[in-house]
N, C-alpha and C positions, 0 to 999 in steps of 0.2 A: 569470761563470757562464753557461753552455752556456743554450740556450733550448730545449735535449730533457734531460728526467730521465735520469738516466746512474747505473751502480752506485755510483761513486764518489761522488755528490752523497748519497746512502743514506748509504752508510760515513762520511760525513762527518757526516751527519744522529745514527750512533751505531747503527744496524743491524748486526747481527752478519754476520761475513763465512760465510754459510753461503748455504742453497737460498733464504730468506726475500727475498734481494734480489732473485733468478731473479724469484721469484712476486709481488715487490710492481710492478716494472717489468712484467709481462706484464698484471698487474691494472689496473692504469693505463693500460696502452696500448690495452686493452679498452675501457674505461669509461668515461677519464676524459681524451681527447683532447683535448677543447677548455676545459680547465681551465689556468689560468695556472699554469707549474713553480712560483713562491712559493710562491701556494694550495695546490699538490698538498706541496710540504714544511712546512707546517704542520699541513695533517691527518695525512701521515704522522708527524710526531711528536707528535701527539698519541696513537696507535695504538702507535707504540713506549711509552710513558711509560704509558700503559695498557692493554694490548693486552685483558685480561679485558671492557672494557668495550662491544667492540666481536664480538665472540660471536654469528657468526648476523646479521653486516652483510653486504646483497645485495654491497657493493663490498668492503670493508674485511675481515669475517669472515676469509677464507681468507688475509688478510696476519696476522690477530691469531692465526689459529691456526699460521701458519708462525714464530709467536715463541714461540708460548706450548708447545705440542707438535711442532714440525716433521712433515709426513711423513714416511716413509722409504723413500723408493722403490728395491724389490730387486725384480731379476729372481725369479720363483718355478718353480718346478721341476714338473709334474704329479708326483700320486701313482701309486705302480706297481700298487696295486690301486684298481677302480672302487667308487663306496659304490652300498650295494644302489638295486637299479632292477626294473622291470616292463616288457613289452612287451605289448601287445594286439592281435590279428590281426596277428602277428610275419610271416607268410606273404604280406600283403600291400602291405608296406611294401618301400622300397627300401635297399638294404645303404648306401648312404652315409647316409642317413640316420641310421641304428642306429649307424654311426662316431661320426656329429656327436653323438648321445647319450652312446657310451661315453667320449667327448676328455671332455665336461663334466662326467662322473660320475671322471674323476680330479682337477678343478679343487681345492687345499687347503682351499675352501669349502665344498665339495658333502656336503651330507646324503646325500640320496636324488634318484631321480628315476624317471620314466614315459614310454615313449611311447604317444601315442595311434593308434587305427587310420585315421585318416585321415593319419597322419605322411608327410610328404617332406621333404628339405634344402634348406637354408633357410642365412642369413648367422648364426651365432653358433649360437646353438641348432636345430635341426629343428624346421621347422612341424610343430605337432602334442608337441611336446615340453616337457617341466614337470621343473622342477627345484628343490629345496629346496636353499638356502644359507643358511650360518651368518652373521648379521651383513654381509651383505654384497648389494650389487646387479649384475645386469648389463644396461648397459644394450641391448646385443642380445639379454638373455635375454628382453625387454619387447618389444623389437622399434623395429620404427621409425616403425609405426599406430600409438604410444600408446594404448590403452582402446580399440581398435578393439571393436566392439560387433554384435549383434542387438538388434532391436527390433520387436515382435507385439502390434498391437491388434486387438481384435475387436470386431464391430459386430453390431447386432442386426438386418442386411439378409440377408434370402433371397439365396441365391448366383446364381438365374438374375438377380440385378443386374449381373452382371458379363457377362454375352452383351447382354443388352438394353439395357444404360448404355456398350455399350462404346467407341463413340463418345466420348463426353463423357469415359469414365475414361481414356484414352487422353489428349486434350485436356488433362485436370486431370493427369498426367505429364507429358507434354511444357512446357507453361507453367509449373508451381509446382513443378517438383524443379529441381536444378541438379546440374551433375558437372564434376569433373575440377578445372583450375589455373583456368581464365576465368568459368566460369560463377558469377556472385553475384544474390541475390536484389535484384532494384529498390526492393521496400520492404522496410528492414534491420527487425528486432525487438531490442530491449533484452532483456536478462536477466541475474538476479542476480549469474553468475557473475562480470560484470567490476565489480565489487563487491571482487570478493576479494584479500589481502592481497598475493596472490603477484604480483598485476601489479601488483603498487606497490614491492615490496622486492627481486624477483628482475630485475636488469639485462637480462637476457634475454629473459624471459619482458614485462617493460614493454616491449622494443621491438619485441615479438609482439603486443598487443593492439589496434592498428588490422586488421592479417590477421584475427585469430582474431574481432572483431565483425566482420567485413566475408565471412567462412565460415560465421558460423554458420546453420543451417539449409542446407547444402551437405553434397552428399556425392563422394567422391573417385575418382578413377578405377578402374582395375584391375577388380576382382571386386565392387566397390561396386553395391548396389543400391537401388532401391526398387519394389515388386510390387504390386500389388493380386492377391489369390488367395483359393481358399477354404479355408475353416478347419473342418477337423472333429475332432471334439470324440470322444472314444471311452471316457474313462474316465470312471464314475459318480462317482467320493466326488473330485472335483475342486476346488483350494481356492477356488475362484470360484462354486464355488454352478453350473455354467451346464450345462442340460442336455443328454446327448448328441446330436450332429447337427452341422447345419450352418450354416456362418455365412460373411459376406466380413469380408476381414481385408485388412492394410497388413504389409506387411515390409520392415524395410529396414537394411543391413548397411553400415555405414562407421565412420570411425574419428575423429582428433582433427585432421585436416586439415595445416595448413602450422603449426600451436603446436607439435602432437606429432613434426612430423618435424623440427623445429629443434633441440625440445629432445633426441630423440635424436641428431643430428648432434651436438651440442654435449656431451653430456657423455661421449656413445662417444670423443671426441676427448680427453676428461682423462681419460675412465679409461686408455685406451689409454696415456699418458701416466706417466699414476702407475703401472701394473700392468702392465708386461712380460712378456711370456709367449711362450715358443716358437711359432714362425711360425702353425703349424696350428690352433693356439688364441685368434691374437691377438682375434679379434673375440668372445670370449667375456672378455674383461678385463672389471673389477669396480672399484667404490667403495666402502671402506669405510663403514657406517652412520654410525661415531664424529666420520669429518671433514667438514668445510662443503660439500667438495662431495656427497658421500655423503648429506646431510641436504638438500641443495638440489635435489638430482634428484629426490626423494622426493616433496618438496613438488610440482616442477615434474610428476613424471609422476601422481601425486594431480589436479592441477588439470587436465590433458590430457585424462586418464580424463572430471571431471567435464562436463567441455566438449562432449567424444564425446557424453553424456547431451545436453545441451543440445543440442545437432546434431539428434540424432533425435528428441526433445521438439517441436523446430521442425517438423521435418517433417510429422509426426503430427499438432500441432497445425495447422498450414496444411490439411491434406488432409481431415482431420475438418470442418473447418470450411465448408470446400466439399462433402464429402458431404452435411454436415447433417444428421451422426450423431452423438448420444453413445455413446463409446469403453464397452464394456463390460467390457474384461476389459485390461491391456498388460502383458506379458513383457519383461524385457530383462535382455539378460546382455553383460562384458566378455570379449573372450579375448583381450590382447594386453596383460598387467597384471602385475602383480608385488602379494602379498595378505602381512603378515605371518600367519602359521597356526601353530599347533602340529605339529611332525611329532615322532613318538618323544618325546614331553614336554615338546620344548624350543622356544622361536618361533624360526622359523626364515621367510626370507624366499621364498615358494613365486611363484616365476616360471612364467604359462603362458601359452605362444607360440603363441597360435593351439589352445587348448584351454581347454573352457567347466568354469566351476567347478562342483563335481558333488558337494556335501557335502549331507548326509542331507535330503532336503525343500526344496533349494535349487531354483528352477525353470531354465529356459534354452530355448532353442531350437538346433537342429542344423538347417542347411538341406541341399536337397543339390544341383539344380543350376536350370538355368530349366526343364529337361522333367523333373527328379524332386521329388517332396516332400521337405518340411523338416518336422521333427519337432518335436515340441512335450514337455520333458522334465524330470523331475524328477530330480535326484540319489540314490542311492542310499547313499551317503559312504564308498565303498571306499578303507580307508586306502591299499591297496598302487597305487593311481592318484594320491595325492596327492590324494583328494578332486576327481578330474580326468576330462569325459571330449572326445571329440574335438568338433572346432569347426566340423564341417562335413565335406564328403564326404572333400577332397582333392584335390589335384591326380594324375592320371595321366601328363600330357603337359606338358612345360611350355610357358609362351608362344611360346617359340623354334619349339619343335616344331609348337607347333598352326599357325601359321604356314605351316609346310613340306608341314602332313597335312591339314589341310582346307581347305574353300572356302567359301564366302558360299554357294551354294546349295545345300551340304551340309545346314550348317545349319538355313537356311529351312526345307528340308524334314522333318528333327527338329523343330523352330519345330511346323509345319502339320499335324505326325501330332500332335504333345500339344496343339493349341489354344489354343498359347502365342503372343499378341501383342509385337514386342519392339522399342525404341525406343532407338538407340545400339546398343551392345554391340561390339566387336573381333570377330575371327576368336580369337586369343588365348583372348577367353571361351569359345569353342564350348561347348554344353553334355559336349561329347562328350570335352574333355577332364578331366573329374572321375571318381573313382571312384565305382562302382555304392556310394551310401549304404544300399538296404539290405543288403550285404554290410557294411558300416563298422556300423551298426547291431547287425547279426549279432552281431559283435564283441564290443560292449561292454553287453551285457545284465547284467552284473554292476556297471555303473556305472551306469547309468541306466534309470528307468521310462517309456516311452513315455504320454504323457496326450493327446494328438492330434496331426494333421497338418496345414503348408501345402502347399497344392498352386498353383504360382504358373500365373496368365493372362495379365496384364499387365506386362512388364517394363521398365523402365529403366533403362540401364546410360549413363556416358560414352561419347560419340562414338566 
């Protein structure tokens, strides 16, 4: 006997000469490397001889469900008509864009779908883009920030704190935030979340949680932030009681760190796998709900999501504590998630990439760049958006471009007319390359209630 697991040691074992021996050898070579071949054919036949028993095992599952129901992996075909869809500020969006929505709106899953007015194209779905699918996930529909998020606390300090502290608030950014791949906090914080089941059962996700506590209270590069700015308040019957005016407030916009982009890397690569699909669509491939993987990414991008929270919990909570404020009021919302929902009657799995959940009384915030405000917003629950509206201003220009179109003292000088301080930041970020948010507001006044504003001073962005 061979000292590497080989099909034939399977077939000998009593596995059926089908895909199950593909997937038990690929499972194993994953997982279960430094396990002695005996070991490894004794558990495998105990998973033959009962394959029921092992249903939803981080390792074993997806061998017990390649006996007990195989998948069946066929190429699938687009549908030649699209299921209905909505556009918003259609005028100011880009035509590939609109593409990348209509490819996913023939996908043989696709419910419905919506673009938002801050939409541009994007890997798999269009930022800005929501799509309802039957029994089914994509993990590009999620994106690759898992749970990438907002988050808005309010303080009960007079805003000329932020001319007159600015010193120190400046200080208290620079030292107590972190960004990007290197930067980790010195003194780590516990919290409940690495408690949870999934870093104990899901293979993948256990050999993420040294990263994932070692990120948390970090936020990531790109468009990632965190601000000190002022918060005004404009609408009376507000669900916090807090009365109209002004206030200083914390924002700050990041996602599930180096958890969420594994686990996207990792199940984009089986769904890709299991779900074939003509070239121009491949990166919209899908898992079904029914099989282990389908049920393991759920869990996996569920616990992403919850972490993003914890991230910014961290923050807020460090920052508060150096203020030496009690938090009066905090907002927060996901837009890089995937939500079971009802759409037309039926649950259907409602993905939205970069678009804030926007169902009757739900709250959220829109930001829009470091020189324009960010909105403070209640849903209005327009079904023809999927309960959806947009997740920020947008990009106009992408990275590549801002690069080519501006300068460092462009900026500064945008910077210096809005009274905007800012620590880090790219050329990339220019404020200049986002679209005017209130034209993207404009927009979507059928989606959402305006209940105040951020206007950022302080900014931090990565390097």
């Amino acid at each position: 006997m061979g000292k590497k697991l080989s099909g034939k040691d399977l077939i000998k074992l009593g596995f059926p000469k089908n895909n199950s021996i593909n997937i038990t050898l690929g499972q194993i070579n994953r997982y279960q490397k430094r396990k002695k071949k005996e070991q490894i054919l004794i558990e495998a036949k105990k998973v033959l001889l009962h394959p029921e028993d092992y249903k939803g095992d981080g390792i074993w599952g997806k061998i017990a469900e390649s006996l007990l129901t195989p998948v069946e992996v066929k190429k699938h075909a687009l549908k030649t008509v699209r299921a209905p869809y909505q556009i918003y500020g259609e005028n100011e969006i880009d035509e590939q864009a609109k593409y990348q929505l209509y490819d996913a709106l023939k996908l043989p899953i696709s419910v419905a779908g919506a673009l938002m007015p801050d939409a541009h194209s994007g890997y798999g779905l269009p930022i800005g883009g929501v799509l309802a699918t039957k029994n089914a996930i994509i993990p590009y529909g999620v994106g690759v920030d898992i749970g990438c998020r907002m988050c808005l606390t309010i303080y009960p300090i007079p805003v000329s704190y932020l001319k007159g502290k600015k010193h120190q608030l400046v200080n208290m950014l620079s030292k107590h935030t972190k960004f990007g791949m290197r930067e980790v906090h010195e003194i780590k914080h516990d919290h409940e979340i690495f408690e949870r089941d999934e870093f104990k059962n899901i293979p993948l996700v256990k050999r993420l949680k040294d990263k994932a506590y070692k990120q948390l209270g970090t936020s990531g590069g790109g468009n990632h932030f965190v601000e000190f700015g002022s918060v005004t308040i404009t609408d009376n019957n507000n669900e916090w009681g807090l009365k109209p005016g002004e206030y200083v407030g914390i924002l700050s916009h990041s996602g599930s760190r180096g958890l969420g982009a594994n686990i996207a890397k990792h199940y984009t690569h089986l769904a890709t796998k299991q779900c074939p699909l003509p070239k121009q669509v491949q990166h919209l491939a899908w898992l079904d709900l029914n099989t282990h993987d389908g049920q393991e990414y759920w869990l996996a991008m569920n616990l992403a999501g919850d972490y993003a929270k914890a991230c910014h919990d961290d923050i807020h909570k460090r920052l508060s504590k150096l203020l030496g404020a009690k938090a009066l009021v905090k907002i927060d919302n996901h837009h890089n998630f995937a939500w079971k929902e009802e759409v037309n009657g039926e649950e259907c799995i409602v993905h939205r990439k970069g678009a804030t959940p926007a169902a009757k009384g739900v709250l959220g915030i829109i930001p829009g760049s470091m020189i324009a405000p960010g909105y403070i917003v209640r849903g209005i629950g327009n079904v023809a958006s999927l309960n959806s509206a947009s997740h920020g201003a947008g990009r106009l220009f992408s990275r590549r471009k801002c690069k080519e179109t501006f300068t460092r003292s462009e900026i500064k000088k945008q910077l210096n007319l809005n009274e905007v301080s800012l620590i880090g930041g790219g050329i990339d970020e220019a404020p200049m390359a986002y679209k005017d948010i209130k034209k993207v507001m404009a927009n979507q006044q059928e989606l959402v209630e305006v209940l105040g504003t951020f206007t950022p001073k302080i900014v931090r962005m990565d390097k």
